[in-house]
PyMOL Python script that loads the backbone (N, CA, C, O; Angstrom):
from pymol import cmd

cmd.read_pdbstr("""\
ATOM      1  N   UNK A   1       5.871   7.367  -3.345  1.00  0.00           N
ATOM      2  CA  UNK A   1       6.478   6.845  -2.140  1.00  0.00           C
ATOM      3  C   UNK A   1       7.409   5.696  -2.545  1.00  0.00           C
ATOM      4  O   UNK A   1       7.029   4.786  -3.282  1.00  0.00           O
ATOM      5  N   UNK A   2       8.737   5.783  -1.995  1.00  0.00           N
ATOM      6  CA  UNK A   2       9.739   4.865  -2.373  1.00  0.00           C
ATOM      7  C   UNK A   2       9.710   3.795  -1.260  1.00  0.00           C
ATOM      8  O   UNK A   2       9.542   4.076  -0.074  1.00  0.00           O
ATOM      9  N   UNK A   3      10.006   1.706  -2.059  1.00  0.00           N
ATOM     10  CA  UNK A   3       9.537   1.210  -1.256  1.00  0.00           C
ATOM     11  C   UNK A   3      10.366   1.171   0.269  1.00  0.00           C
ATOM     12  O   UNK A   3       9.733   0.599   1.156  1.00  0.00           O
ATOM     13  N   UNK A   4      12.035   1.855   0.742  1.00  0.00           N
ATOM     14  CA  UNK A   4      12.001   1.715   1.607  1.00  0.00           C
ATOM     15  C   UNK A   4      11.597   2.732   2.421  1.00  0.00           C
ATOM     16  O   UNK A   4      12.048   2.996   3.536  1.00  0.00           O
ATOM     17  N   UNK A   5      10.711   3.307   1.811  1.00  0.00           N
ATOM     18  CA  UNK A   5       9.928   4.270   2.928  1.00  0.00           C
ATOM     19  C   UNK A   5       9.051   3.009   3.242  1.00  0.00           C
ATOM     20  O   UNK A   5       9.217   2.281   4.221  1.00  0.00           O
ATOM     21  N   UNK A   6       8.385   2.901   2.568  1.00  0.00           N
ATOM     22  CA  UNK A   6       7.051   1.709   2.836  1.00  0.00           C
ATOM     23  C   UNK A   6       8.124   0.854   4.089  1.00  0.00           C
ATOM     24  O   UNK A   6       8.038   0.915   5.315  1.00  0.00           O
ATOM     25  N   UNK A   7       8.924   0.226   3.393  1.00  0.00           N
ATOM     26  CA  UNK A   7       9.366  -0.729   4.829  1.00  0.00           C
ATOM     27  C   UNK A   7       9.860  -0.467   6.508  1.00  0.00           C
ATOM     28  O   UNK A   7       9.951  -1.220   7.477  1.00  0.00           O
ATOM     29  N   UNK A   8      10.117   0.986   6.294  1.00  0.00           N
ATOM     30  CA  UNK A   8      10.550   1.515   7.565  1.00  0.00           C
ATOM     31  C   UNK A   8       8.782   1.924   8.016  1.00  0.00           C
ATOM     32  O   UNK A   8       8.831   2.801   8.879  1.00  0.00           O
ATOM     33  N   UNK A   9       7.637   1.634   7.761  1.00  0.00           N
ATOM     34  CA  UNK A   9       6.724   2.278   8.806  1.00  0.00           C
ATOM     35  C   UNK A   9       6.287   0.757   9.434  1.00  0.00           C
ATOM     36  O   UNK A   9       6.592  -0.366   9.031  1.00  0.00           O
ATOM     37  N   UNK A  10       5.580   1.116  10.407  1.00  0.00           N
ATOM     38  CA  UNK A  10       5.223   0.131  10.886  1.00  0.00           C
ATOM     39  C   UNK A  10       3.399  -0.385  10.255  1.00  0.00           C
ATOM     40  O   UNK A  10       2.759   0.225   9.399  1.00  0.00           O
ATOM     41  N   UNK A  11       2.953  -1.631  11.000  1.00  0.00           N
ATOM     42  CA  UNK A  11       1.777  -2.547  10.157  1.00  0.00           C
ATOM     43  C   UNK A  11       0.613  -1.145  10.316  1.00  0.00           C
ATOM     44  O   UNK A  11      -0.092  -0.717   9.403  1.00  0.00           O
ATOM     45  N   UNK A  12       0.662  -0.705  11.504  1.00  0.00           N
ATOM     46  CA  UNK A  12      -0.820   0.379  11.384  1.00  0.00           C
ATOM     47  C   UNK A  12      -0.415   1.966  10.597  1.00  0.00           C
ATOM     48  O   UNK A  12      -1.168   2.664   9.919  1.00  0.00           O
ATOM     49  N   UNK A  13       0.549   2.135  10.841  1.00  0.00           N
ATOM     50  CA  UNK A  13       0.741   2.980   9.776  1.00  0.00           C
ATOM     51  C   UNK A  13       0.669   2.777   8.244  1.00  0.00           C
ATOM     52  O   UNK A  13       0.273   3.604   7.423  1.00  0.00           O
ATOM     53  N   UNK A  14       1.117   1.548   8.014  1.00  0.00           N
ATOM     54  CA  UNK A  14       0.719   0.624   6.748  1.00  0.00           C
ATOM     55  C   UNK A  14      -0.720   1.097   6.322  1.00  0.00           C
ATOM     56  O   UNK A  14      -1.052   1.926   5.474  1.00  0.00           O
ATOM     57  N   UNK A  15      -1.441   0.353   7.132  1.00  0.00           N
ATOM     58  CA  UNK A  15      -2.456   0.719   7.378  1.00  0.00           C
ATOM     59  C   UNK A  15      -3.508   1.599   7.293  1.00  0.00           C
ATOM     60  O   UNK A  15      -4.601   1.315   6.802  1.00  0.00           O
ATOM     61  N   UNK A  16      -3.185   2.720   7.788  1.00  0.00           N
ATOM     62  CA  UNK A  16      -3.745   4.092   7.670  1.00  0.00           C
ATOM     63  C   UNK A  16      -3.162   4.362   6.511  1.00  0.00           C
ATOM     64  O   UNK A  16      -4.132   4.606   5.793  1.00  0.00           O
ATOM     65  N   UNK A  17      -2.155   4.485   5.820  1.00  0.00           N
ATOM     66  CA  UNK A  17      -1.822   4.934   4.171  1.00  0.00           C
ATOM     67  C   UNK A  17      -2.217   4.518   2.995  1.00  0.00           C
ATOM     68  O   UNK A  17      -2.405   5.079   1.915  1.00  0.00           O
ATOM     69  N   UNK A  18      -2.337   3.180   3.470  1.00  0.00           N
ATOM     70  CA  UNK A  18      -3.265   2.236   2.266  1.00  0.00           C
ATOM     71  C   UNK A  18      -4.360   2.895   2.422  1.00  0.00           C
ATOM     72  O   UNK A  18      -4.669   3.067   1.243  1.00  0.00           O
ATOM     73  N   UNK A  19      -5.303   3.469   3.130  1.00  0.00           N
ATOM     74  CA  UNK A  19      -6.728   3.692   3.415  1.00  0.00           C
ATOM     75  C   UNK A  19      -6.526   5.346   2.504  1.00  0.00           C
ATOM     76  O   UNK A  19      -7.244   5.867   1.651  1.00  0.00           O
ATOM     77  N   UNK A  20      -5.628   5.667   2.948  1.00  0.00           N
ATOM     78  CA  UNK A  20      -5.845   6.956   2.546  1.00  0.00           C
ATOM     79  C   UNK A  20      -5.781   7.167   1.374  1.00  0.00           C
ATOM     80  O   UNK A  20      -6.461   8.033   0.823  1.00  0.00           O
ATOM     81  N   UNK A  21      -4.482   5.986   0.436  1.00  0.00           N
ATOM     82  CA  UNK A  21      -4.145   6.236  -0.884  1.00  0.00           C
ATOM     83  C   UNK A  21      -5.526   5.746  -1.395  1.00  0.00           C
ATOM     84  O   UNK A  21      -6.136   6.587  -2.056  1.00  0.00           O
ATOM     85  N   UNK A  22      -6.018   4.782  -1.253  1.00  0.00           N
ATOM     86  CA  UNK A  22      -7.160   4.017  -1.489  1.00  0.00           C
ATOM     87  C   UNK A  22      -8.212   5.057  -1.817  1.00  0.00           C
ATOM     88  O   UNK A  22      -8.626   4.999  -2.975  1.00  0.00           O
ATOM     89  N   UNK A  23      -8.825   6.167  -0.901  1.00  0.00           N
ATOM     90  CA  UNK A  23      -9.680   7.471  -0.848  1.00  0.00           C
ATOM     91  C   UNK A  23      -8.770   8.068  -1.775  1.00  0.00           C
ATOM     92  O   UNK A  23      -9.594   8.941  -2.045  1.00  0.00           O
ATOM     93  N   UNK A  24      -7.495   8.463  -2.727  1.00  0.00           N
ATOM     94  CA  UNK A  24      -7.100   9.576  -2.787  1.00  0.00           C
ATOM     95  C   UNK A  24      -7.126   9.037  -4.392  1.00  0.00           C
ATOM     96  O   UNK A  24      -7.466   9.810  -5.288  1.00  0.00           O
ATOM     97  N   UNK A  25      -6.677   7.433  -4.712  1.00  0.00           N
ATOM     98  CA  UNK A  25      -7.251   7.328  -5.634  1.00  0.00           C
ATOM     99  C   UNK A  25      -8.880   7.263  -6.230  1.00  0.00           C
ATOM    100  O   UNK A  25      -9.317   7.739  -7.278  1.00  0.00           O
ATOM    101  N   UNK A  26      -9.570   6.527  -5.204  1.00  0.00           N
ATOM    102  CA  UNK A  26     -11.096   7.099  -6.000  1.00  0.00           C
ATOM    103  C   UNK A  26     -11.473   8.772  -5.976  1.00  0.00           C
ATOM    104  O   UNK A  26     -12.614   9.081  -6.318  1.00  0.00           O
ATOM    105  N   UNK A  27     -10.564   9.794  -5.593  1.00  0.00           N
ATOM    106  CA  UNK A  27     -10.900  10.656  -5.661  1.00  0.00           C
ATOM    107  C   UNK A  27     -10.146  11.385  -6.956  1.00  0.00           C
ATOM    108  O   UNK A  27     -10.316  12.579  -7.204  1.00  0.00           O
ATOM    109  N   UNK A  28      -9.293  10.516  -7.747  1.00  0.00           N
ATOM    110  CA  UNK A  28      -8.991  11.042  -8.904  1.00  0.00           C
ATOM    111  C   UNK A  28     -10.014  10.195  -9.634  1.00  0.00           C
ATOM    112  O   UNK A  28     -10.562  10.595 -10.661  1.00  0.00           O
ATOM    113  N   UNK A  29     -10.191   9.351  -9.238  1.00  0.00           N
ATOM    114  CA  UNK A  29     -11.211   8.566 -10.652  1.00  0.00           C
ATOM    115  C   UNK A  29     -12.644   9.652 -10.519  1.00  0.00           C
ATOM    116  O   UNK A  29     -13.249   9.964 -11.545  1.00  0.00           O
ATOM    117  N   UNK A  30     -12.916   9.967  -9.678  1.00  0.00           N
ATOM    118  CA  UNK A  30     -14.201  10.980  -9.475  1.00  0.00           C
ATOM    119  C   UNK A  30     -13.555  12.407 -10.543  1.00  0.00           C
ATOM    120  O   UNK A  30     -14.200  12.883 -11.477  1.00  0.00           O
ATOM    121  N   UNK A  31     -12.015  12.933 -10.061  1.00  0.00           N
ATOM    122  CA  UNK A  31     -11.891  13.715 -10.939  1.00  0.00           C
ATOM    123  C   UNK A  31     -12.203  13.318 -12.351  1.00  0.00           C
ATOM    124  O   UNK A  31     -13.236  13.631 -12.943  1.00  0.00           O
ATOM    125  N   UNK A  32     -11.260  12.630 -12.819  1.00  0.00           N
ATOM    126  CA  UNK A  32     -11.120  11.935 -14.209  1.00  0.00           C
ATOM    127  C   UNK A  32     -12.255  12.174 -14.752  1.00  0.00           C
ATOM    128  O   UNK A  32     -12.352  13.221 -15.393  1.00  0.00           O
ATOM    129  N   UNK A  33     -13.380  11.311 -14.651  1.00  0.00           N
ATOM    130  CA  UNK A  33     -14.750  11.479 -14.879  1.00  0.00           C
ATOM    131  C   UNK A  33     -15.920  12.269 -15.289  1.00  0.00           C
ATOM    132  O   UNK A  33     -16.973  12.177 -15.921  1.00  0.00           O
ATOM    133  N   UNK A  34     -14.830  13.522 -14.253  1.00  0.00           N
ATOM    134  CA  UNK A  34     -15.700  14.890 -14.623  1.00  0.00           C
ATOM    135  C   UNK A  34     -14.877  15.918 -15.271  1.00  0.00           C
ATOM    136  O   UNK A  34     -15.198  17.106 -15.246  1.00  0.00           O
ATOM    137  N   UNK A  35     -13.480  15.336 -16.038  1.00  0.00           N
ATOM    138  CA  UNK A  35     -12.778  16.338 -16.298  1.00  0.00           C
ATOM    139  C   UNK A  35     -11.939  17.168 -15.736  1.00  0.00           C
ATOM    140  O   UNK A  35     -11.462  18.043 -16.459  1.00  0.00           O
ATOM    141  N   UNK A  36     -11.601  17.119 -14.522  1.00  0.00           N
ATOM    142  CA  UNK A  36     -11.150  17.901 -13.702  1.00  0.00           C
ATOM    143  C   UNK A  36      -9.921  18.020 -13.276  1.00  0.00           C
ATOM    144  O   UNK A  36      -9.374  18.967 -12.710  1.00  0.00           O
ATOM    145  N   UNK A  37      -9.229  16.238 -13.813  1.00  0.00           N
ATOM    146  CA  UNK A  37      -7.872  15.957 -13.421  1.00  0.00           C
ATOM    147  C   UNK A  37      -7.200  16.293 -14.553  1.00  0.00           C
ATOM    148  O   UNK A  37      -7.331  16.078 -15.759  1.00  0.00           O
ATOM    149  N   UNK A  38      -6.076  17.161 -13.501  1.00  0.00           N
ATOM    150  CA  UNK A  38      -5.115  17.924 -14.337  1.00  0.00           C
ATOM    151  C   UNK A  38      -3.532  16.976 -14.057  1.00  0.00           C
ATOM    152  O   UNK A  38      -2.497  17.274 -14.653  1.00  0.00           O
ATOM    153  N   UNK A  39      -3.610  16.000 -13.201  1.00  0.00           N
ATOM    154  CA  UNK A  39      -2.285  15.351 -12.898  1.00  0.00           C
ATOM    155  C   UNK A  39      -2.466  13.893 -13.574  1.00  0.00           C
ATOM    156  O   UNK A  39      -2.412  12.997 -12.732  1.00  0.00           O
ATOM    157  N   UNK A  40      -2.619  13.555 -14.583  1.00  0.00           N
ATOM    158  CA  UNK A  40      -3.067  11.967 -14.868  1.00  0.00           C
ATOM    159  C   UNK A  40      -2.232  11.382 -14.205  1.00  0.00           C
ATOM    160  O   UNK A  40      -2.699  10.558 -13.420  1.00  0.00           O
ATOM    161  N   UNK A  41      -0.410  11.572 -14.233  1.00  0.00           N
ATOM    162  CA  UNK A  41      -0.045  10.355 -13.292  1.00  0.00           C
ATOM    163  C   UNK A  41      -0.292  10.107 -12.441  1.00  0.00           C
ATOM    164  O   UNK A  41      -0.175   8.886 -12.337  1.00  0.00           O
ATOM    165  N   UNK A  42      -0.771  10.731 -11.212  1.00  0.00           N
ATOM    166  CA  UNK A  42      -1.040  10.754 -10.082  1.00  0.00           C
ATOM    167  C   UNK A  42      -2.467   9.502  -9.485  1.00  0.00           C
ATOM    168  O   UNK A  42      -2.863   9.211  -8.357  1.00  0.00           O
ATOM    169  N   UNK A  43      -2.922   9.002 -10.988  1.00  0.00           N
ATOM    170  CA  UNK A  43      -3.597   7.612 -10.586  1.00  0.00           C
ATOM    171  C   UNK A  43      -2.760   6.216 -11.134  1.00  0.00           C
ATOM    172  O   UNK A  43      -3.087   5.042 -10.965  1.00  0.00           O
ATOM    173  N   UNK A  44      -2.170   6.488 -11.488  1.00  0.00           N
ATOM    174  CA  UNK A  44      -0.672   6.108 -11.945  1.00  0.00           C
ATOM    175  C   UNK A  44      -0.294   5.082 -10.685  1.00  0.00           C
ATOM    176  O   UNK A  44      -0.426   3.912 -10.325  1.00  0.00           O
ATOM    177  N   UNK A  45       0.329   6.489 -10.231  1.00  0.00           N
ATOM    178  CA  UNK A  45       1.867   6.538  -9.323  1.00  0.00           C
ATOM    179  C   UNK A  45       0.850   6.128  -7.702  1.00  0.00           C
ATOM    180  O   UNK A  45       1.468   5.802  -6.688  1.00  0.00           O
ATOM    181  N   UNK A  46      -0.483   6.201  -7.701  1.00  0.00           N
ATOM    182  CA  UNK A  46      -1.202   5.550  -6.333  1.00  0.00           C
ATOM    183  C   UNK A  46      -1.411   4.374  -6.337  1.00  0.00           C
ATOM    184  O   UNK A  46      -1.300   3.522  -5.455  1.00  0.00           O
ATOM    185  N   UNK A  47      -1.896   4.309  -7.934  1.00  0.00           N
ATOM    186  CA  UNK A  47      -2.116   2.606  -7.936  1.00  0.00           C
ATOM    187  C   UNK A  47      -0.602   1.925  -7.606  1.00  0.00           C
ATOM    188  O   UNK A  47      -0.254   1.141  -6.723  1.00  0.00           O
ATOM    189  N   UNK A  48       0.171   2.597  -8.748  1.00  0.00           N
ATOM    190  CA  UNK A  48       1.860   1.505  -7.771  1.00  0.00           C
ATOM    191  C   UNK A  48       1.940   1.719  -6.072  1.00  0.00           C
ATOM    192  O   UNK A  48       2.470   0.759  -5.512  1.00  0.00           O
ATOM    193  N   UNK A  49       1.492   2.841  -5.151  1.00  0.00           N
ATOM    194  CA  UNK A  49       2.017   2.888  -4.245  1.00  0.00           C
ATOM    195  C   UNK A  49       1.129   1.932  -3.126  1.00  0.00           C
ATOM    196  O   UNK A  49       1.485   1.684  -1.974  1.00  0.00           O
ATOM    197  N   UNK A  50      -0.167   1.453  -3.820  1.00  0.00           N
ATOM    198  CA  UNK A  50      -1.133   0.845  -3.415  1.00  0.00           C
ATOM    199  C   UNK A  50      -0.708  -0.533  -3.308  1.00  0.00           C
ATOM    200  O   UNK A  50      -1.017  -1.296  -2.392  1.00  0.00           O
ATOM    201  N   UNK A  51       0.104  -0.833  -4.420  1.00  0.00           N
ATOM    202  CA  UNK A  51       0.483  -2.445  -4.643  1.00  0.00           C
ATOM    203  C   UNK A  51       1.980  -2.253  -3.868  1.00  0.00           C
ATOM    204  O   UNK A  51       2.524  -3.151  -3.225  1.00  0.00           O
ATOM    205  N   UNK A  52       2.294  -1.473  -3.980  1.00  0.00           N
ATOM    206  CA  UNK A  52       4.208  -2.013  -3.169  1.00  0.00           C
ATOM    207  C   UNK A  52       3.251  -1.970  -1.757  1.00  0.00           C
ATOM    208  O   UNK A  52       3.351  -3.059  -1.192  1.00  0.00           O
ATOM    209  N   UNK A  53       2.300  -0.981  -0.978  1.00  0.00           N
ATOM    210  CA  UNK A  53       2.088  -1.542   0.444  1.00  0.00           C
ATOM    211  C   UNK A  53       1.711  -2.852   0.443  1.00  0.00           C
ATOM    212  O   UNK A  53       2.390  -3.634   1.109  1.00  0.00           O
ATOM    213  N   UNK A  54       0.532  -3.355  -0.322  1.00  0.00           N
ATOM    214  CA  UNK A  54       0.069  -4.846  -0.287  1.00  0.00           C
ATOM    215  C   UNK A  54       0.929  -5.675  -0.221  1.00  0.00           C
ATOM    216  O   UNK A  54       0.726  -6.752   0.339  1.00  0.00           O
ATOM    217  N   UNK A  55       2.382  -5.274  -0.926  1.00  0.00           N
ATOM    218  CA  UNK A  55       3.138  -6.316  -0.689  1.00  0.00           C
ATOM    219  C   UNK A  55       4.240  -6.453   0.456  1.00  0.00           C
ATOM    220  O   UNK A  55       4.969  -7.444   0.488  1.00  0.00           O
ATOM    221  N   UNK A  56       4.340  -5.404   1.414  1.00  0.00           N
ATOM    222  CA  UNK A  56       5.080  -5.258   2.245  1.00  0.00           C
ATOM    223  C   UNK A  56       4.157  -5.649   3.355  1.00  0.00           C
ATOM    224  O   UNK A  56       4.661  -5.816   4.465  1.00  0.00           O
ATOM    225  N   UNK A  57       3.092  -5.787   3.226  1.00  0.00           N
ATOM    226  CA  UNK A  57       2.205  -6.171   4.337  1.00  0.00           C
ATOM    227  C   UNK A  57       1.725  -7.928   4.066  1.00  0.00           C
ATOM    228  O   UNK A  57       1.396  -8.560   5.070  1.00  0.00           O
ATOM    229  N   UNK A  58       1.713  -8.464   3.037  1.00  0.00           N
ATOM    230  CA  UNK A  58       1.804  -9.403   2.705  1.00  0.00           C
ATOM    231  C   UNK A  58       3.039 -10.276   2.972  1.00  0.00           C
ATOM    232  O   UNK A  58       2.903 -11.421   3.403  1.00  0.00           O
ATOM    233  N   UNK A  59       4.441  -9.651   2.676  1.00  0.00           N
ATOM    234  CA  UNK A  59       5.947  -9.976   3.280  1.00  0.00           C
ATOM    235  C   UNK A  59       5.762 -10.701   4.577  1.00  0.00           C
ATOM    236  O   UNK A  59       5.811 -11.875   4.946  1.00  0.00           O
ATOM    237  N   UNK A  60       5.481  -9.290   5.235  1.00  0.00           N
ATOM    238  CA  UNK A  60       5.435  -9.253   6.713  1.00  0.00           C
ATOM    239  C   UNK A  60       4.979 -10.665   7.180  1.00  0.00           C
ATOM    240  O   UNK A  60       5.737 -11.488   7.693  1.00  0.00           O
ATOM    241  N   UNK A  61       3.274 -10.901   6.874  1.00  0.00           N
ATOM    242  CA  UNK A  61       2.664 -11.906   7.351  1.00  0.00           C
ATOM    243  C   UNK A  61       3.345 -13.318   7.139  1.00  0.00           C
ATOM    244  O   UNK A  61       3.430 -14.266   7.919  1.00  0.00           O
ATOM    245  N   UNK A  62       3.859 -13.150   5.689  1.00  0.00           N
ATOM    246  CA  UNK A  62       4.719 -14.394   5.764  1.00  0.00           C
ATOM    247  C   UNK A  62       5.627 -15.204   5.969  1.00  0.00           C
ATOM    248  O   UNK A  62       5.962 -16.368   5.748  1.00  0.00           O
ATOM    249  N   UNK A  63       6.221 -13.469   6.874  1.00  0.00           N
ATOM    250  CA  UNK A  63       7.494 -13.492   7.649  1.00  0.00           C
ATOM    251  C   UNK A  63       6.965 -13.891   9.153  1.00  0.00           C
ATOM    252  O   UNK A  63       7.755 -14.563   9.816  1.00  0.00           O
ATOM    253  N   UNK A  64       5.834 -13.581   9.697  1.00  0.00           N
ATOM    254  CA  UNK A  64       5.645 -13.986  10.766  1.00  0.00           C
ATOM    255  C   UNK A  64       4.742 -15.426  10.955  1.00  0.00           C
ATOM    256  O   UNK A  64       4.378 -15.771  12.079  1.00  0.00           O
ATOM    257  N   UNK A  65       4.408 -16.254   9.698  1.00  0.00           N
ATOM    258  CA  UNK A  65       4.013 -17.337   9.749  1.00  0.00           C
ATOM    259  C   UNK A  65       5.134 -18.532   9.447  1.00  0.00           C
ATOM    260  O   UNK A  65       5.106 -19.750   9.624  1.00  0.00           O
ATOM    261  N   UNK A  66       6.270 -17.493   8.834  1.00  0.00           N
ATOM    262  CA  UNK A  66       7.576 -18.461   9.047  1.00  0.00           C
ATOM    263  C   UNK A  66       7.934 -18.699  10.267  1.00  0.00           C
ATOM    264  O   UNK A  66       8.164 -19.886  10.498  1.00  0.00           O
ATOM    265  N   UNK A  67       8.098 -17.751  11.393  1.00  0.00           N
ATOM    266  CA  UNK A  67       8.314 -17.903  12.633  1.00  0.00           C
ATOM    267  C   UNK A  67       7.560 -18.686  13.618  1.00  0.00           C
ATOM    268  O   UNK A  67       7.835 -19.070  14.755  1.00  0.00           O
ATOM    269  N   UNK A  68       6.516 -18.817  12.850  1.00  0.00           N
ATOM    270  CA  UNK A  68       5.393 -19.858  13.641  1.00  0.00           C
ATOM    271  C   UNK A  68       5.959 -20.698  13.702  1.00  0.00           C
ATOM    272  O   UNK A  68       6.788 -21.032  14.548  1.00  0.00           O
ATOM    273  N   UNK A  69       5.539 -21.287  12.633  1.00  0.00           N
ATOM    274  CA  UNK A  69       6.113 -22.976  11.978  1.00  0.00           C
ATOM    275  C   UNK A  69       7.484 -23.938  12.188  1.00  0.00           C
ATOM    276  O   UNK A  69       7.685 -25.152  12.184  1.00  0.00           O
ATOM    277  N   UNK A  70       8.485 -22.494  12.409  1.00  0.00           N
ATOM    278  CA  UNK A  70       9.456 -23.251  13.273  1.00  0.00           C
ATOM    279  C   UNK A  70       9.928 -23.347  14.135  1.00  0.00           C
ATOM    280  O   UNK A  70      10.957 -23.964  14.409  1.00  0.00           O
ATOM    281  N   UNK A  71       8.730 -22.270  15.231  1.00  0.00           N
ATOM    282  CA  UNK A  71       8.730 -21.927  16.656  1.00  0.00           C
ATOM    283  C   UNK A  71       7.684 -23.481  17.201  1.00  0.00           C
ATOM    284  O   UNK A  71       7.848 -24.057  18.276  1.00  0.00           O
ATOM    285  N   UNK A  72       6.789 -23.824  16.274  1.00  0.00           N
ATOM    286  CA  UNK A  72       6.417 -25.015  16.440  1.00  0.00           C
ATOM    287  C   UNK A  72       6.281 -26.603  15.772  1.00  0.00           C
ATOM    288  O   UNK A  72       5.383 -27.424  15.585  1.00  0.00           O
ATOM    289  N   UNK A  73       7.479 -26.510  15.583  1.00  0.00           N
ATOM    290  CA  UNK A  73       8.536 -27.580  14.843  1.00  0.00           C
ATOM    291  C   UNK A  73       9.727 -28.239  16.128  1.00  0.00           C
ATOM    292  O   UNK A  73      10.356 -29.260  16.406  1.00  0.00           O
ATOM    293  N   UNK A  74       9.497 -26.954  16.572  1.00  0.00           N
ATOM    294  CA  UNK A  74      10.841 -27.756  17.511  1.00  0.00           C
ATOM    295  C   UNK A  74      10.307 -27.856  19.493  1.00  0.00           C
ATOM    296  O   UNK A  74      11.071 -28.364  20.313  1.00  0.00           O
TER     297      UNK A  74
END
""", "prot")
cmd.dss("prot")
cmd.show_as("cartoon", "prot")
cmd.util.cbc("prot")
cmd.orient("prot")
């Protein structure tokens, strides 16, 4: 997933994908384990897609605690 896909969804869709990549990677580490995984990048390429959401959801928040601060500043 490329990150401006990540930036065009919204926080609960965020949301629900992190959860899912989250399940889709422990479900290659379950493969891995038993031999079974035939795609190695594919725990790879979840773990990056795991960290670009954290950080677009992390952005976000600190984009909306900027707006605080100078919504109550003035």
């Amino acid at each position: 997933m490329k990150i401006y896909q990540i930036r065009e969804m919204a926080d609960d869709e965020l949301k629900a994908t992190l959860k899912d990549s989250e399940e889709a990677l422990q479900n290659y580490r379950f493969q891995l384990a038993a031999g079974q995984l035939e795609n190695f990048s594919a725990i790879k390429n979840t773990r990056k897609d795991i960290a670009r959401i954290h950080t677009v959801l992390k952005e976000r928040k600190l984009a909306n605690n900027e707006k605080a601060n100078t919504k109550s500043k003035q």
